[in-house]
C-alpha positions as protocol buffer text, in pm:
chain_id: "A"
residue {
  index: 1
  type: UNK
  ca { x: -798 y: 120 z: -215 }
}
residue {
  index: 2
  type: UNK
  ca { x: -807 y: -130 z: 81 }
}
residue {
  index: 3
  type: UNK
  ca { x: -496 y: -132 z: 244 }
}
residue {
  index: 4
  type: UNK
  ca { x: -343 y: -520 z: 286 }
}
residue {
  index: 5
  type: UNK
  ca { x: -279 y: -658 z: 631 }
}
residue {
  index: 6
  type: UNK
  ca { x: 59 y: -806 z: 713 }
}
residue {
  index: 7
  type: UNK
  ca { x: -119 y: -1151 z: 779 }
}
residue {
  index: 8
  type: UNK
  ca { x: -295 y: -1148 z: 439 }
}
residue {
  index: 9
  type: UNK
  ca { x: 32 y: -1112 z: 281 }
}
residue {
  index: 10
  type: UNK
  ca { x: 207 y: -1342 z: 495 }
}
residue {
  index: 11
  type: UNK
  ca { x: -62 y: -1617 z: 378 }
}
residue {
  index: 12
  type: UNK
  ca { x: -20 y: -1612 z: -17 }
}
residue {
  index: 13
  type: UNK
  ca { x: 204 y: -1795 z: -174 }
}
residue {
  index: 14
  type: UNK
  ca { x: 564 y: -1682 z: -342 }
}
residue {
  index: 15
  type: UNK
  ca { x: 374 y: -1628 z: -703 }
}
residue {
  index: 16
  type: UNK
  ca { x: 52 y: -1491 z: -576 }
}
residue {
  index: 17
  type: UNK
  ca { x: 321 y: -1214 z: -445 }
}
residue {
  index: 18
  type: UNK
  ca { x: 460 y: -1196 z: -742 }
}
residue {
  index: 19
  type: UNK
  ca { x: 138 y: -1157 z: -889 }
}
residue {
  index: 20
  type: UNK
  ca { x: 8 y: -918 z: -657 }
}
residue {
  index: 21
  type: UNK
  ca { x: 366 y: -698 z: -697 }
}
residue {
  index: 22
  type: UNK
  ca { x: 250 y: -710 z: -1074 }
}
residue {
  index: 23
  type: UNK
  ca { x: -99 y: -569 z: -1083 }
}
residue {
  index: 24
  type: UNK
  ca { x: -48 y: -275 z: -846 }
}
residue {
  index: 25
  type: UNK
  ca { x: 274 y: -170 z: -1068 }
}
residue {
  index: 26
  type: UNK
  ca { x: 19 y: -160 z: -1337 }
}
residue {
  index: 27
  type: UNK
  ca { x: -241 y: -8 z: -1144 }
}
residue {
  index: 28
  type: UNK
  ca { x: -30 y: 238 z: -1018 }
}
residue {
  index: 29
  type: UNK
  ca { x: 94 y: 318 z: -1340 }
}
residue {
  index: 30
  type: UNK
  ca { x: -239 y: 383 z: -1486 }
}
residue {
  index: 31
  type: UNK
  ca { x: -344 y: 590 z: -1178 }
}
residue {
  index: 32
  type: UNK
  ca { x: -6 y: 771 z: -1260 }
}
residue {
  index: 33
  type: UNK
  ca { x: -127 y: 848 z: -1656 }
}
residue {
  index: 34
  type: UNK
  ca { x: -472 y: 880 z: -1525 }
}
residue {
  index: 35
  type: UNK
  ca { x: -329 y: 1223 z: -1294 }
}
residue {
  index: 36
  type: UNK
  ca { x: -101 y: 1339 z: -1532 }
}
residue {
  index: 37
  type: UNK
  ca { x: -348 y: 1413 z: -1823 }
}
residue {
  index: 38
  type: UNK
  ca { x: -668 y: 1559 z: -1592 }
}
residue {
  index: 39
  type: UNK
  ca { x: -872 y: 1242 z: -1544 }
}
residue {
  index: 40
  type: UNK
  ca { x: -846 y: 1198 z: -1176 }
}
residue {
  index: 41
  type: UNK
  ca { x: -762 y: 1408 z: -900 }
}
residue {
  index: 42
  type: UNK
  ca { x: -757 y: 1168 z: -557 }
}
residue {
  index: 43
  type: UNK
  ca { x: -363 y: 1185 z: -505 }
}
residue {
  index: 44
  type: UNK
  ca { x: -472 y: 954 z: -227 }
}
residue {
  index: 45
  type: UNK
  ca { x: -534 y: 662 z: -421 }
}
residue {
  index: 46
  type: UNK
  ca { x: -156 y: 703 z: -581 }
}
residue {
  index: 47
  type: UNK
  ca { x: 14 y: 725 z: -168 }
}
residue {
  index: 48
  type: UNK
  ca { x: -267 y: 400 z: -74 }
}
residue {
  index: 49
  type: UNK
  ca { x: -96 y: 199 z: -409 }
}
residue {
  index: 50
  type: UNK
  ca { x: 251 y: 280 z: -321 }
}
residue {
  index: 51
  type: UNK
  ca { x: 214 y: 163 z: 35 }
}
residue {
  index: 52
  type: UNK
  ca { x: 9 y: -149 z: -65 }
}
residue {
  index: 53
  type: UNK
  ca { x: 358 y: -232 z: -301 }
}
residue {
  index: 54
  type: UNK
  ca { x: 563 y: -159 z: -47 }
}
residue {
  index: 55
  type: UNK
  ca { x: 422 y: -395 z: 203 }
}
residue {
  index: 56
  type: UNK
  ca { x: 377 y: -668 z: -80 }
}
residue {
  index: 57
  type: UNK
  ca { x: 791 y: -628 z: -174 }
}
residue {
  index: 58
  type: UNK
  ca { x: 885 y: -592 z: 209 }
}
residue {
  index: 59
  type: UNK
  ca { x: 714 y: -965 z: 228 }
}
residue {
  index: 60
  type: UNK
  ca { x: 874 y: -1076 z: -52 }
}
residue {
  index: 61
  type: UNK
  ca { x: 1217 y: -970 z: 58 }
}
residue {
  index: 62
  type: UNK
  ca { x: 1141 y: -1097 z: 471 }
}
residue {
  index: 63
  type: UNK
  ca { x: 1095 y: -1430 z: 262 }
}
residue {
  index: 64
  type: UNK
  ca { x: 1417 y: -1414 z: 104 }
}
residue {
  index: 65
  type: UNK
  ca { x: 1593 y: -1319 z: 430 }
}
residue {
  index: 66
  type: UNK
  ca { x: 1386 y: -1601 z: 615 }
}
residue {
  index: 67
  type: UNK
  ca { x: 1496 y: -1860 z: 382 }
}
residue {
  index: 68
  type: UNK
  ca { x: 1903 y: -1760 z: 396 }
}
residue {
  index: 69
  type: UNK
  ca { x: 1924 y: -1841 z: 745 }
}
């Protein structure tokens, strides 16, 4: 999985975050099922998903701070 860059983030809009948040909760819930019964074995691609969400909510919540002040 291609890891996002702070400016690609930092260009999309509030619901195209909210969107993005969305789809790799679901993707890393499948990936999640997809270890768990034998299917896959790349533990990578589970670390790459979790660090893609994290950057997409640590946007979302810079946002939220940014528009407080």
């Amino acid at each position: 999985m291609k890891a996002y860059k702070r400016e690609e983030l930092g260009a999309l809009t509030d619901e195209e975050l909210e969107a993005r948040e969305k789809q790799l909760r679901e993707s890393l819930f499948k990936t999640r099922m997809k270890l768990a019964v034998g299917q896959m074995s790349k533990v990578a691609d589970i670390m790459a998903t979790k660090r893609n969400l994290a950057r997409v909510l640590t946007t979302r919540r810079a946002r939220q701070i940014a528009a407080k002040a």
